[in-house]
The first five atom37 places (N, CA, C, CB, O) and aatype in JSON, in Angstrom:
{
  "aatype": [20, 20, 20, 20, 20, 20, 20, 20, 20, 20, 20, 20, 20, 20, 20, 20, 20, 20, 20, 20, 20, 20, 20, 20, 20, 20, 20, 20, 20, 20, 20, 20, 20, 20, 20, 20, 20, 20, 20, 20, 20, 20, 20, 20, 20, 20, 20, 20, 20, 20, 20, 20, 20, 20, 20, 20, 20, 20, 20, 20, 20, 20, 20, 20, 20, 20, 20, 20, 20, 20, 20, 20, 20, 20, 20, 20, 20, 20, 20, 20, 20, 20, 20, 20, 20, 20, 20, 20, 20, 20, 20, 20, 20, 20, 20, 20, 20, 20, 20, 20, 20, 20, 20, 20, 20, 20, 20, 20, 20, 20, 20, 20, 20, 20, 20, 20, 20, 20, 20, 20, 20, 20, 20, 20, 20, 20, 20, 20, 20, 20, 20, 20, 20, 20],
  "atom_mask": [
    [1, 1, 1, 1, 1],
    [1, 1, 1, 1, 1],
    [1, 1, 1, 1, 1],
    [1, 1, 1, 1, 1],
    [1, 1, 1, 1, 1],
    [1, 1, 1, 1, 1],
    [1, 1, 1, 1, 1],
    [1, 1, 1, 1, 1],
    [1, 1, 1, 1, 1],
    [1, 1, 1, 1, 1],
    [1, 1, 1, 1, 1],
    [1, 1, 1, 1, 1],
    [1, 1, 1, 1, 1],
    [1, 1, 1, 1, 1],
    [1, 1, 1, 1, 1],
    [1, 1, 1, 1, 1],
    [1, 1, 1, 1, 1],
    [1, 1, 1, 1, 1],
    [1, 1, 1, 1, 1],
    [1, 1, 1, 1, 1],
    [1, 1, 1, 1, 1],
    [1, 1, 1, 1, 1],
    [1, 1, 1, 1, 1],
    [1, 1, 1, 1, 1],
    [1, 1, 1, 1, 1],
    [1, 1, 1, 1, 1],
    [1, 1, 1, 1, 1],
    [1, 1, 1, 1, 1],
    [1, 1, 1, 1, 1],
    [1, 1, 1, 1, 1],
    [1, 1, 1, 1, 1],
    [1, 1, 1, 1, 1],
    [1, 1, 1, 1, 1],
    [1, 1, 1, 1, 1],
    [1, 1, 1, 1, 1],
    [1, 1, 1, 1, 1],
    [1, 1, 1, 1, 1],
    [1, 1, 1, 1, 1],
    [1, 1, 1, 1, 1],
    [1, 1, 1, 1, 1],
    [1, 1, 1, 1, 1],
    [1, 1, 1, 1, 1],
    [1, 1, 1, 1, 1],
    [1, 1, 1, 1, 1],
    [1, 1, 1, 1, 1],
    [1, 1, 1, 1, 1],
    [1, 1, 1, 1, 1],
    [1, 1, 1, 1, 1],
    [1, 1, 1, 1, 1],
    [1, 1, 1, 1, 1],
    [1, 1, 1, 1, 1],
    [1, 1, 1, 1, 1],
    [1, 1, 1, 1, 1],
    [1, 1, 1, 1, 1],
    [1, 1, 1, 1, 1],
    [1, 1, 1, 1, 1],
    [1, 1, 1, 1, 1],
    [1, 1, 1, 1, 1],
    [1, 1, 1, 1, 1],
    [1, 1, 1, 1, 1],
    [1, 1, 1, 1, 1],
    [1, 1, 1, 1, 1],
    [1, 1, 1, 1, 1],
    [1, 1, 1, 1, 1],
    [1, 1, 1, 1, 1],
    [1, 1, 1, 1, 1],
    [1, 1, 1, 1, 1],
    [1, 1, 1, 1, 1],
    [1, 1, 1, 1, 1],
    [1, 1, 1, 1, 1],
    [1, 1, 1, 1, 1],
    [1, 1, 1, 1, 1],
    [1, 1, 1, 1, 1],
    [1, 1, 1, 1, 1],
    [1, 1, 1, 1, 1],
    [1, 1, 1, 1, 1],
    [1, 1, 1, 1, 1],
    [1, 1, 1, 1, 1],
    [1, 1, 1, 1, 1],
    [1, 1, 1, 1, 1],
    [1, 1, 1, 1, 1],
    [1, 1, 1, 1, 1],
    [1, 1, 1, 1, 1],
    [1, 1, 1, 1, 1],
    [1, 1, 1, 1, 1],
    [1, 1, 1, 1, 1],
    [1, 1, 1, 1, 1],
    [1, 1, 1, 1, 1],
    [1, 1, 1, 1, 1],
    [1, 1, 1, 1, 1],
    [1, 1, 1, 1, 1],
    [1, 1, 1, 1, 1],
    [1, 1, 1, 1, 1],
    [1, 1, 1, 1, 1],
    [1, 1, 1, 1, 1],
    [1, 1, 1, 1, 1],
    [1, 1, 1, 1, 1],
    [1, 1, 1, 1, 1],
    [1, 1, 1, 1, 1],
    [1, 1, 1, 1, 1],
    [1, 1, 1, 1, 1],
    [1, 1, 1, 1, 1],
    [1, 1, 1, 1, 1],
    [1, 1, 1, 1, 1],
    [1, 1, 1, 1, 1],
    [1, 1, 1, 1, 1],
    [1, 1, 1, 1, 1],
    [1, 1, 1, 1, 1],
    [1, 1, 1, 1, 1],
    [1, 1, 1, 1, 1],
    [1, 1, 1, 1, 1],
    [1, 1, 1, 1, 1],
    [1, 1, 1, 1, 1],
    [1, 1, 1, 1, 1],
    [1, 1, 1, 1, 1],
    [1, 1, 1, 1, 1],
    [1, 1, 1, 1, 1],
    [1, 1, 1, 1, 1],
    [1, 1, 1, 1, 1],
    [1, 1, 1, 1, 1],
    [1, 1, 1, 1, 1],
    [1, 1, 1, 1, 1],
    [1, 1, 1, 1, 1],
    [1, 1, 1, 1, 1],
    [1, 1, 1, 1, 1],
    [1, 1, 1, 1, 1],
    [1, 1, 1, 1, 1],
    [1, 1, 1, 1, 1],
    [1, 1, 1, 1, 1],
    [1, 1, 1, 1, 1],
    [1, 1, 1, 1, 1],
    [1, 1, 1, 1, 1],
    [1, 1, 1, 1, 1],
    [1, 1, 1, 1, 1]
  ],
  "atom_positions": [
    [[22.11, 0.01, -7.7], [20.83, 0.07, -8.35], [19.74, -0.54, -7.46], [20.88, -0.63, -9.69], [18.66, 0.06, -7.37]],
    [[19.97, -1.8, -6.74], [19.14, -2.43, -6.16], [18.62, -1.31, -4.23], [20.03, -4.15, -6.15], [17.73, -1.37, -3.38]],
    [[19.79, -0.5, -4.48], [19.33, 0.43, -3.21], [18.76, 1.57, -3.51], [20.38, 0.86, -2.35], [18.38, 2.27, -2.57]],
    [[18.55, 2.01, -4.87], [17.95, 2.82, -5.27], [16.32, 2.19, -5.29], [18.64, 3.24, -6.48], [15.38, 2.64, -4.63]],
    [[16.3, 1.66, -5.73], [14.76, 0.14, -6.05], [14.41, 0.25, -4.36], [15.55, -2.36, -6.72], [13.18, 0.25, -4.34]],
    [[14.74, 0.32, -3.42], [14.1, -0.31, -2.27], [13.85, 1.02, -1.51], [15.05, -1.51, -1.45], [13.06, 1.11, -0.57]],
    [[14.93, 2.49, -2.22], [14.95, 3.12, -1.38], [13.26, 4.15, -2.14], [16.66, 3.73, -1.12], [12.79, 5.09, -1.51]],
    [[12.82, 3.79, -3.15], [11.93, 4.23, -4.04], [10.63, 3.76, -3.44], [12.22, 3.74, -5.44], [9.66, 4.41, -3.07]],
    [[10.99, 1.83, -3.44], [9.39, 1.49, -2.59], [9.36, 1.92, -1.39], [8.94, -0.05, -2.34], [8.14, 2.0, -1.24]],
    [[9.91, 2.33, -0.19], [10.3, 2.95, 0.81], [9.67, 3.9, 0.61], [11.5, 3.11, 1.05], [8.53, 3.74, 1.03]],
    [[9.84, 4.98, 0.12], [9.18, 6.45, -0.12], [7.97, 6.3, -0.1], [9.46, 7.18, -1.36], [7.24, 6.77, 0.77]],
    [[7.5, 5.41, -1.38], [6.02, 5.08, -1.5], [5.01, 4.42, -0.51], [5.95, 4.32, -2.47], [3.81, 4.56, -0.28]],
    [[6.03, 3.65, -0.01], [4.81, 3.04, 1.47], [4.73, 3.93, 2.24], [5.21, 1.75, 2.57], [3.64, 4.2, 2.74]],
    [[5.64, 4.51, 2.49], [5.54, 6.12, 3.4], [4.85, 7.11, 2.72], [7.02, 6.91, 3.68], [4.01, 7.61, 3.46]],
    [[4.86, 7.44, 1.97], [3.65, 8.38, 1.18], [2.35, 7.54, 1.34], [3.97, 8.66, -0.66], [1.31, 8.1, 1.68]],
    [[2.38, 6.73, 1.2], [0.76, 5.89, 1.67], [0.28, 5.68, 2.55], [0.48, 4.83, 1.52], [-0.94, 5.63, 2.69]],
    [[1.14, 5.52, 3.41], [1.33, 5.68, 5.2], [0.27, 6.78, 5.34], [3.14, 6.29, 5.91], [-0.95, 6.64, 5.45]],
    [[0.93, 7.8, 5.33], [0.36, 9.28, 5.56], [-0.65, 9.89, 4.59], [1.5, 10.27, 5.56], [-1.11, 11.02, 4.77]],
    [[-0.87, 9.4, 3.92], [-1.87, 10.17, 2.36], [-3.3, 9.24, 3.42], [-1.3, 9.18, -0.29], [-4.3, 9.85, 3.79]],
    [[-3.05, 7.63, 3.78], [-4.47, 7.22, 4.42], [-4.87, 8.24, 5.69], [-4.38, 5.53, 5.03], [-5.95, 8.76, 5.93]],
    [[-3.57, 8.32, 6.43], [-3.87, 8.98, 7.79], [-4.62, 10.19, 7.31], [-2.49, 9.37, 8.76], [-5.66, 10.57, 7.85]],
    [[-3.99, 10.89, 6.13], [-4.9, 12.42, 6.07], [-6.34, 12.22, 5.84], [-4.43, 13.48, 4.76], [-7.24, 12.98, 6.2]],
    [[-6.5, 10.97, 5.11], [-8.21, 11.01, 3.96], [-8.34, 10.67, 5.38], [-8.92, 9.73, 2.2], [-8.49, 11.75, 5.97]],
    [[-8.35, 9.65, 6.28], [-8.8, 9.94, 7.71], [-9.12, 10.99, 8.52], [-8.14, 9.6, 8.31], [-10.06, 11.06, 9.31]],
    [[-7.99, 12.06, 8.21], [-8.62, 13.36, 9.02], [-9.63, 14.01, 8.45], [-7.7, 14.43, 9.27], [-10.38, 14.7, 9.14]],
    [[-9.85, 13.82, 6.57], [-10.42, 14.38, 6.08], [-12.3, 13.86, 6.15], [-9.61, 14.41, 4.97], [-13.28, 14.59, 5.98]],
    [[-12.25, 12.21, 6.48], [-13.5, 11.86, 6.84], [-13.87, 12.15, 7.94], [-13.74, 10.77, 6.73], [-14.99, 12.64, 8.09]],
    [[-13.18, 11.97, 8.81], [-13.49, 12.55, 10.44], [-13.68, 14.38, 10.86], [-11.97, 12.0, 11.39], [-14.23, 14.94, 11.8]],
    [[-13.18, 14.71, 10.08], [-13.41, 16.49, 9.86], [-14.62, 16.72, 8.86], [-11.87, 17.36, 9.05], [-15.48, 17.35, 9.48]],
    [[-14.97, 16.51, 7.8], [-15.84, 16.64, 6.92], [-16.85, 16.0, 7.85], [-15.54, 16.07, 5.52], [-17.74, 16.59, 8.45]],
    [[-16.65, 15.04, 7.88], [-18.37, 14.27, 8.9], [-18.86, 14.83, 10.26], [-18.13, 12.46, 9.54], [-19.9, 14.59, 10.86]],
    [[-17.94, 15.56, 10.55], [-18.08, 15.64, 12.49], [-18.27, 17.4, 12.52], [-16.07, 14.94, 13.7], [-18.11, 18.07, 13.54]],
    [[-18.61, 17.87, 11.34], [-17.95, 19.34, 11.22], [-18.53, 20.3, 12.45], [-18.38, 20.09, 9.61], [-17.71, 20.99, 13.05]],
    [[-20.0, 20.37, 12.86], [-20.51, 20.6, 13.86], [-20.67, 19.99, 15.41], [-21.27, 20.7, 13.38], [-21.22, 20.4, 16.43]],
    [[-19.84, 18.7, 15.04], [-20.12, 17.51, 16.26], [-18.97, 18.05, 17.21], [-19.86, 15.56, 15.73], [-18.27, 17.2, 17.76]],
    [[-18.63, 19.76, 17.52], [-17.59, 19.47, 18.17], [-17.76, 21.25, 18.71], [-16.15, 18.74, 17.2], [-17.27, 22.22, 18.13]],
    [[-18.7, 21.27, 20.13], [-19.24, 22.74, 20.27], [-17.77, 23.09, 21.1], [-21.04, 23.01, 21.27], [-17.24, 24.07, 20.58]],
    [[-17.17, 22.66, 21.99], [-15.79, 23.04, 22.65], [-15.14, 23.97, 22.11], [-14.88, 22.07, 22.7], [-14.95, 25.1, 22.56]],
    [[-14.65, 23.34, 20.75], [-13.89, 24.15, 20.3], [-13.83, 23.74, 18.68], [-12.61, 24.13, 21.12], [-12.82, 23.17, 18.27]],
    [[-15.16, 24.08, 17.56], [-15.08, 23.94, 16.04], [-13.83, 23.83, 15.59], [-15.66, 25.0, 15.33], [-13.87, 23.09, 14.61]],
    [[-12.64, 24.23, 15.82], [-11.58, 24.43, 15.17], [-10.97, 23.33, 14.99], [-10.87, 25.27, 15.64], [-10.04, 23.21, 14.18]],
    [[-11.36, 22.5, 15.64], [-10.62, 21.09, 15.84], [-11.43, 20.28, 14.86], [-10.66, 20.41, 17.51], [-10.79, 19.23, 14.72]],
    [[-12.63, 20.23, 14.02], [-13.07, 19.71, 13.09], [-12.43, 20.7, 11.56], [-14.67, 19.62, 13.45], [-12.17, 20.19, 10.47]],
    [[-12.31, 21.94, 11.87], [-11.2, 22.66, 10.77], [-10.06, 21.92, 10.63], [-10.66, 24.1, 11.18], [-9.51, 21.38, 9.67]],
    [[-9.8, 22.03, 11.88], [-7.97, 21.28, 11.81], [-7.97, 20.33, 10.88], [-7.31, 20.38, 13.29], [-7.47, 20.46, 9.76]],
    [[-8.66, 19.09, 11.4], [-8.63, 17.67, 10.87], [-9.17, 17.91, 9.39], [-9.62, 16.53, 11.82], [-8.24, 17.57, 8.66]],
    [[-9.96, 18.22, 8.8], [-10.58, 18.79, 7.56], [-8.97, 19.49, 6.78], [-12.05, 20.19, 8.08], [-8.21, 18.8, 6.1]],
    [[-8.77, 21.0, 7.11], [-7.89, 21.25, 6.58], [-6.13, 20.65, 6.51], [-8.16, 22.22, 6.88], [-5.22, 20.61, 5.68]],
    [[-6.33, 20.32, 7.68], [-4.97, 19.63, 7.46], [-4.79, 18.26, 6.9], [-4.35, 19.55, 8.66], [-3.65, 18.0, 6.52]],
    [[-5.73, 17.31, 6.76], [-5.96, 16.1, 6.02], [-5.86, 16.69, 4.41], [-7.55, 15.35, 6.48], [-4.95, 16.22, 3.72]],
    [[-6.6, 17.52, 3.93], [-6.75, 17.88, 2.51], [-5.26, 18.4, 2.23], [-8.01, 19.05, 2.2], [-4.7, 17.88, 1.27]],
    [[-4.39, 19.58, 3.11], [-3.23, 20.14, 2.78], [-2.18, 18.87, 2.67], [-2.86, 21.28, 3.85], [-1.15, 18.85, 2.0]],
    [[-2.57, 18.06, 3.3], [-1.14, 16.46, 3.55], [-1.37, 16.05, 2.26], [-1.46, 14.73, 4.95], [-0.37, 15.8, 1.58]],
    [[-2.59, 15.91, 1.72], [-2.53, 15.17, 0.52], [-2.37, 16.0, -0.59], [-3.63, 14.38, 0.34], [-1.66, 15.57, -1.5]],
    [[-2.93, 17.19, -0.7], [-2.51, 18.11, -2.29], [-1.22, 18.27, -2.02], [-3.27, 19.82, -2.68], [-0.6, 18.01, -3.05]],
    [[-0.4, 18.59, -1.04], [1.43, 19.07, -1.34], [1.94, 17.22, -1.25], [2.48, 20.52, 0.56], [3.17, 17.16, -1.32]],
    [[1.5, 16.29, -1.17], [1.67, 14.81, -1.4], [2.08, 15.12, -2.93], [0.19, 13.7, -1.09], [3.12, 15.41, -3.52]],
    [[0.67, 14.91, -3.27], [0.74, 14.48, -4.97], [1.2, 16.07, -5.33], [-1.12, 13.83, -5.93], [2.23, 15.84, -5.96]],
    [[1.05, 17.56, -5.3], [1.6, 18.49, -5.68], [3.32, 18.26, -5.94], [1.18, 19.45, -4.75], [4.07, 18.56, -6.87]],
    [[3.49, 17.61, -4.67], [4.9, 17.75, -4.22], [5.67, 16.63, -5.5], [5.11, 17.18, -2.29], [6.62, 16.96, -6.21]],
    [[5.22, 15.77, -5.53], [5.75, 14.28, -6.85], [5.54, 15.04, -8.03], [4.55, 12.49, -7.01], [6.37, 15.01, -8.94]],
    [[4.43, 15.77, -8.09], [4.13, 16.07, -9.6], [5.42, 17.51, -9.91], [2.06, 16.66, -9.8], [5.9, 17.56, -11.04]],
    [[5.8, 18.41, -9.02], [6.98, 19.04, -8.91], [7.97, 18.49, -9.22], [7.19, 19.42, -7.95], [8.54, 18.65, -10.29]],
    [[8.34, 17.72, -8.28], [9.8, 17.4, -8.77], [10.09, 16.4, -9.17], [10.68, 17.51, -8.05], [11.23, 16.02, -8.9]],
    [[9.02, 15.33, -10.14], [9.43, 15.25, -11.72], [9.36, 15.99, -12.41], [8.98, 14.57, -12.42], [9.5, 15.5, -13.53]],
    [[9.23, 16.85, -12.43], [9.35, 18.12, -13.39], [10.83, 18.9, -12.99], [7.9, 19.26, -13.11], [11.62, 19.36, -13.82]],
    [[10.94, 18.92, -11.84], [12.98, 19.08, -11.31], [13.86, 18.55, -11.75], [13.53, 18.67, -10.07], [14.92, 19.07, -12.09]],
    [[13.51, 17.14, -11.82], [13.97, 16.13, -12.05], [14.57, 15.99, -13.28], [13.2, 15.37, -11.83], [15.77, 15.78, -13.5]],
    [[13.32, 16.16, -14.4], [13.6, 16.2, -15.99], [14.68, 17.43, -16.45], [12.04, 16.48, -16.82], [15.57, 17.45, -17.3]],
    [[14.1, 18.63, -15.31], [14.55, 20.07, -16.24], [16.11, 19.6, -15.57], [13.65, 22.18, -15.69], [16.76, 19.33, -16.58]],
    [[16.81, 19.42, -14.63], [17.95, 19.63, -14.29], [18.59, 18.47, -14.07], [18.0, 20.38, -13.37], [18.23, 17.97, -13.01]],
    [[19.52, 17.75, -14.74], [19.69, 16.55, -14.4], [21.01, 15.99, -13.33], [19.71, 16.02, -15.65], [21.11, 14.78, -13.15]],
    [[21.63, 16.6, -12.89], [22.83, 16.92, -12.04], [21.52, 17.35, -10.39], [24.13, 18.67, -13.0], [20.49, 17.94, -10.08]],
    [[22.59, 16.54, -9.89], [21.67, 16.95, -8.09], [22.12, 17.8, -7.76], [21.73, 16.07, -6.68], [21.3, 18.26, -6.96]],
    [[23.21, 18.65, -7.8], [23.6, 20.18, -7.1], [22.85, 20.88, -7.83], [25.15, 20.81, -7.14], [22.53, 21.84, -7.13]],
    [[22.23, 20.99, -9.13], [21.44, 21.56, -9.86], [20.26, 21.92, -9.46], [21.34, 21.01, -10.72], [19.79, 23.06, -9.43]],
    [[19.54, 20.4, -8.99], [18.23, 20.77, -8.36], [17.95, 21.23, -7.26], [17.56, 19.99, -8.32], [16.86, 21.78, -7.06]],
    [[19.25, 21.04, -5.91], [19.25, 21.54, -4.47], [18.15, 22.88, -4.37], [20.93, 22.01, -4.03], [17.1, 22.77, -3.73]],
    [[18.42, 23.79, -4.89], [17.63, 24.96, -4.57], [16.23, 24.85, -4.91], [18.15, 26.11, -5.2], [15.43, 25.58, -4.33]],
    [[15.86, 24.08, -5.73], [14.73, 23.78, -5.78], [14.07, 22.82, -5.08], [14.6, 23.65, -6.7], [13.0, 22.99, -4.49]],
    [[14.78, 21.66, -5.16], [14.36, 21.48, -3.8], [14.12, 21.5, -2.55], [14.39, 21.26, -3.67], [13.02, 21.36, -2.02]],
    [[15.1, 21.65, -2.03], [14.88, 23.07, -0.89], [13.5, 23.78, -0.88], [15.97, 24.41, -1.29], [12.55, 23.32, -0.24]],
    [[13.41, 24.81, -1.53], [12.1, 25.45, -1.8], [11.13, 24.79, -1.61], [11.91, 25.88, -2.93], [10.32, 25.22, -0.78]],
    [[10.93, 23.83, -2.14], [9.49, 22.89, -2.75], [9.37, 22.41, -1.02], [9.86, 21.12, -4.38], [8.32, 22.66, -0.44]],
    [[10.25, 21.86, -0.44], [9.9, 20.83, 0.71], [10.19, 22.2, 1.9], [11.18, 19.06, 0.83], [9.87, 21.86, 3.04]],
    [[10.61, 23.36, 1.84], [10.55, 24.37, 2.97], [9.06, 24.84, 2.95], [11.65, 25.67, 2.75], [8.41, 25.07, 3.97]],
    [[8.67, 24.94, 1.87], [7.01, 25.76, 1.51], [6.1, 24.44, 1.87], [6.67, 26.39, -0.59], [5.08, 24.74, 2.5]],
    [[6.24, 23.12, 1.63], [5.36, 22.12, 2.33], [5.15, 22.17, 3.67], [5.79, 20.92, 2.16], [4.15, 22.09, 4.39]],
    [[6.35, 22.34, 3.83], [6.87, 22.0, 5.5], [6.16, 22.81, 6.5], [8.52, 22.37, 5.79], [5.65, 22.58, 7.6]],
    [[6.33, 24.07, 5.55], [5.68, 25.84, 6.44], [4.56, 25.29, 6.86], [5.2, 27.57, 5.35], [4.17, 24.94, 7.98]],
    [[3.8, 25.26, 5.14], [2.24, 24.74, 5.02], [1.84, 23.91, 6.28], [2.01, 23.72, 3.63], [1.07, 24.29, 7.17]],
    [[2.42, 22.89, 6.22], [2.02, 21.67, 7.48], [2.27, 21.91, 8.81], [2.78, 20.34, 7.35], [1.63, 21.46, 9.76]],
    [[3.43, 22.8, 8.86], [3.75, 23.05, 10.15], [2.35, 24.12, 10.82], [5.39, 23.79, 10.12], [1.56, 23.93, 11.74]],
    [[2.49, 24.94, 10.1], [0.92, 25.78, 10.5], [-0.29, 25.31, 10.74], [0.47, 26.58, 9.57], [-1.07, 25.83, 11.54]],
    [[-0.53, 24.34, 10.08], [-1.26, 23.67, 10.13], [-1.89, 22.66, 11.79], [-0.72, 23.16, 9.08], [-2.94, 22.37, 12.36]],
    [[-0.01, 22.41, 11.96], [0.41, 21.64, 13.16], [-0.59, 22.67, 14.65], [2.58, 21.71, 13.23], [-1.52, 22.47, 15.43]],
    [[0.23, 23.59, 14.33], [0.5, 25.03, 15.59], [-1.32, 25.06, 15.77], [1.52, 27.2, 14.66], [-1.82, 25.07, 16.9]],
    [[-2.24, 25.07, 14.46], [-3.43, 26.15, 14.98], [-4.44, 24.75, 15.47], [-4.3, 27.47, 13.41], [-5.44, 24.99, 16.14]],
    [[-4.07, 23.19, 15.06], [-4.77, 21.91, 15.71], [-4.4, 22.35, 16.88], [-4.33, 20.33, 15.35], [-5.15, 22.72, 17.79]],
    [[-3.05, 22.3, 16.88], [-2.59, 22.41, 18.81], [-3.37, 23.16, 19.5], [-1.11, 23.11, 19.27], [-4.08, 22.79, 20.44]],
    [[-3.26, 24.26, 19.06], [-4.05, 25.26, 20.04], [-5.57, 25.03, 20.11], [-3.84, 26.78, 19.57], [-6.19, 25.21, 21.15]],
    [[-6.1, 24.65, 19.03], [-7.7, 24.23, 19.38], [-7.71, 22.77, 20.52], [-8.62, 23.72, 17.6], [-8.55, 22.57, 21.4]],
    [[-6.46, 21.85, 20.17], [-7.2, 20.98, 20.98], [-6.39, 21.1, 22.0], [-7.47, 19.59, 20.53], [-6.62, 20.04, 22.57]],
    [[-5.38, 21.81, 22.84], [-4.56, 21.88, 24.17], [-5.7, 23.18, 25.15], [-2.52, 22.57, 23.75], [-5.67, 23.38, 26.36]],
    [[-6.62, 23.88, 24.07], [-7.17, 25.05, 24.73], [-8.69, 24.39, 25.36], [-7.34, 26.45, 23.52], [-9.34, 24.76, 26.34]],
    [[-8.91, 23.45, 24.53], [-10.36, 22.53, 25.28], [-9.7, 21.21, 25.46], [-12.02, 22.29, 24.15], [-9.67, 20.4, 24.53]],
    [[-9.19, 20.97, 26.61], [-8.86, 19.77, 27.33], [-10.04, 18.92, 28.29], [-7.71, 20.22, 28.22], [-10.82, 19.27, 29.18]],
    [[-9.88, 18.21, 27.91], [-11.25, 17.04, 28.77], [-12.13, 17.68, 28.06], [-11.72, 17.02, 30.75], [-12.27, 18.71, 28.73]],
    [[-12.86, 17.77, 27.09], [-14.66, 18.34, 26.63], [-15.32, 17.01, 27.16], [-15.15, 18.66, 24.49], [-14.77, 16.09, 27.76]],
    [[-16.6, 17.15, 26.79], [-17.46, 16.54, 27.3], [-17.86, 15.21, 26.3], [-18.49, 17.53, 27.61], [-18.27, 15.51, 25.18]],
    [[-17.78, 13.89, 26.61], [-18.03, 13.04, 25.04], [-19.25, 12.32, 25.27], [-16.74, 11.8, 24.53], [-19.48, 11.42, 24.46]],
    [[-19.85, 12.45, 25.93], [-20.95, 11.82, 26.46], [-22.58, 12.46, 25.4], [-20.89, 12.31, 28.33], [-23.14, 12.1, 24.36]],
    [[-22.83, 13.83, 26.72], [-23.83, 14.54, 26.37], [-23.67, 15.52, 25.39], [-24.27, 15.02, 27.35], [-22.88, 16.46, 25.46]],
    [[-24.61, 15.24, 24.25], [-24.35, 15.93, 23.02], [-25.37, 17.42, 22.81], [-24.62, 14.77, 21.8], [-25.52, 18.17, 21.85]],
    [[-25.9, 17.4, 24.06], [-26.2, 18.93, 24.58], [-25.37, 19.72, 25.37], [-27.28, 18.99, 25.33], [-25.5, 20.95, 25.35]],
    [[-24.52, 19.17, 26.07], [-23.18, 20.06, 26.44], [-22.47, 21.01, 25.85], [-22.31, 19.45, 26.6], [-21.65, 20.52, 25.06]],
    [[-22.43, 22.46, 25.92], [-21.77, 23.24, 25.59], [-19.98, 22.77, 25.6], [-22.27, 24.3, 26.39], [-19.1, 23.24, 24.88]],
    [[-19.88, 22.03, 26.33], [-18.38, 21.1, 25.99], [-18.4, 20.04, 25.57], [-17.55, 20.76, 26.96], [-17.55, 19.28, 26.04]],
    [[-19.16, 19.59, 24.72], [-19.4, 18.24, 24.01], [-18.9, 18.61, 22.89], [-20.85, 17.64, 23.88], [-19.35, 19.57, 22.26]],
    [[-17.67, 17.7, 22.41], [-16.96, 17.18, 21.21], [-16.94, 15.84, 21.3], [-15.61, 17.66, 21.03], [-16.88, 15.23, 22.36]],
    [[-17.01, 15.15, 19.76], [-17.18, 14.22, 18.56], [-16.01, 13.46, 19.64], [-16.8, 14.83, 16.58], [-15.29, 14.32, 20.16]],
    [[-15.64, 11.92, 20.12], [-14.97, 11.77, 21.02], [-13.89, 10.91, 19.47], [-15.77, 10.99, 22.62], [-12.71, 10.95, 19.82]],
    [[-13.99, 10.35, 18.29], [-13.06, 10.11, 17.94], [-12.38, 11.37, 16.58], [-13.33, 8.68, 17.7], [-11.5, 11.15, 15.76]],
    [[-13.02, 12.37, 16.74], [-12.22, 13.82, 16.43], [-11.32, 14.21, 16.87], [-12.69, 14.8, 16.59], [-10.25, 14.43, 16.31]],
    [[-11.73, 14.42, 18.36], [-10.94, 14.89, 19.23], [-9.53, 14.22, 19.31], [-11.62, 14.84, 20.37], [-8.43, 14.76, 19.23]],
    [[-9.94, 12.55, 19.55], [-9.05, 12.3, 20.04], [-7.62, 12.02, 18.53], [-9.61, 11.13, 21.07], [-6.41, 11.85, 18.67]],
    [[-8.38, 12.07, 17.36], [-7.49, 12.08, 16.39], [-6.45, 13.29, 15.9], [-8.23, 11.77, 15.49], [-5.26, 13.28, 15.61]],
    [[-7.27, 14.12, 15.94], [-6.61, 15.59, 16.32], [-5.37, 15.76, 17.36], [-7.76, 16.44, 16.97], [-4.26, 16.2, 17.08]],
    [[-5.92, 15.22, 18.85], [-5.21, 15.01, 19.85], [-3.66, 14.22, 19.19], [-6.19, 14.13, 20.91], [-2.54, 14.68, 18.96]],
    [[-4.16, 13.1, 19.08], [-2.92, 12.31, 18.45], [-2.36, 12.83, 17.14], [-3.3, 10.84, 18.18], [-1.36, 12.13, 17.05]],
    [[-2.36, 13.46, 16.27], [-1.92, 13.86, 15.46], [-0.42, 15.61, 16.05], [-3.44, 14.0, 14.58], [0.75, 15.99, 16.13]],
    [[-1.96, 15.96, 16.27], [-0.73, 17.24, 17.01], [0.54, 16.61, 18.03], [-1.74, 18.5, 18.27], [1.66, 17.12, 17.94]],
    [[0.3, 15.55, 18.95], [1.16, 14.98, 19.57], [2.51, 14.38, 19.37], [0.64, 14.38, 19.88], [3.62, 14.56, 19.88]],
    [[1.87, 13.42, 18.22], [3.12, 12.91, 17.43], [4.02, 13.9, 16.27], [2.54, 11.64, 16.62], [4.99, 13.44, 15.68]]
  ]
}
């Protein structure tokens, strides 16, 4: 019982972990939305992929207590779960692929001059950067 208890707050600091990192992408994408002539997509990225981390977050809990209740045996729920965390996964992974390509396709922009046709937002970029990385 007591490894069930730790393995529960565990989940939750890790869901909190990552739910801050997204509202992060989501302030740094929402605020910077034009601050980034190189390549816009990289203020999409951070925008959309911050908002998708957090609705399949809480989507994803609010699911499967509802798995949870309807089936009470764990070979029961496998297929559903399965499902639920393959369709997150897709979601995020796509998500992953189209940051990458905006920010591996404008490498070095310009962070200085904000009349530069290669001038991007320099802590966008580089959050984006680090996100697709890790």
């Amino acid at each position: 019982m007591a490894r069930e208890g730790s393995l529960l707050i565990g989940t939750a600091i890790s869901l909190l972990c990552i739910n801050m990192l997204a509202i992060a992408m989501i302030i740094l994408g929402a605020g910077n939305l034009t601050a980034c002539r190189v390549a816009p997509g990289i203020t999409v990225y951070l925008l959309g992929a911050g908002v998708t981390v957090v609705a399949t977050s809480f989507l994803g809990i609010g699911v499967q207590r509802r798995i949870n209740k309807r089936f009470s045996l764990a070979l029961e729920r496998r297929w559903y779960n399965l499902t639920l965390n393959f369709s997150t996964l897709t979601v995020n992974f796509a998500w992953s692929v189209a940051g990458g390509y905006w920010v591996f396709t404008s490498m070095v922009p310009n962070f200085t001059d904000p009349s530069s046709p290669r001038f991007c937002d320099k802590d966008s970029y580089f959050l984006a950067l680090w996100t697709t990385v890790s």
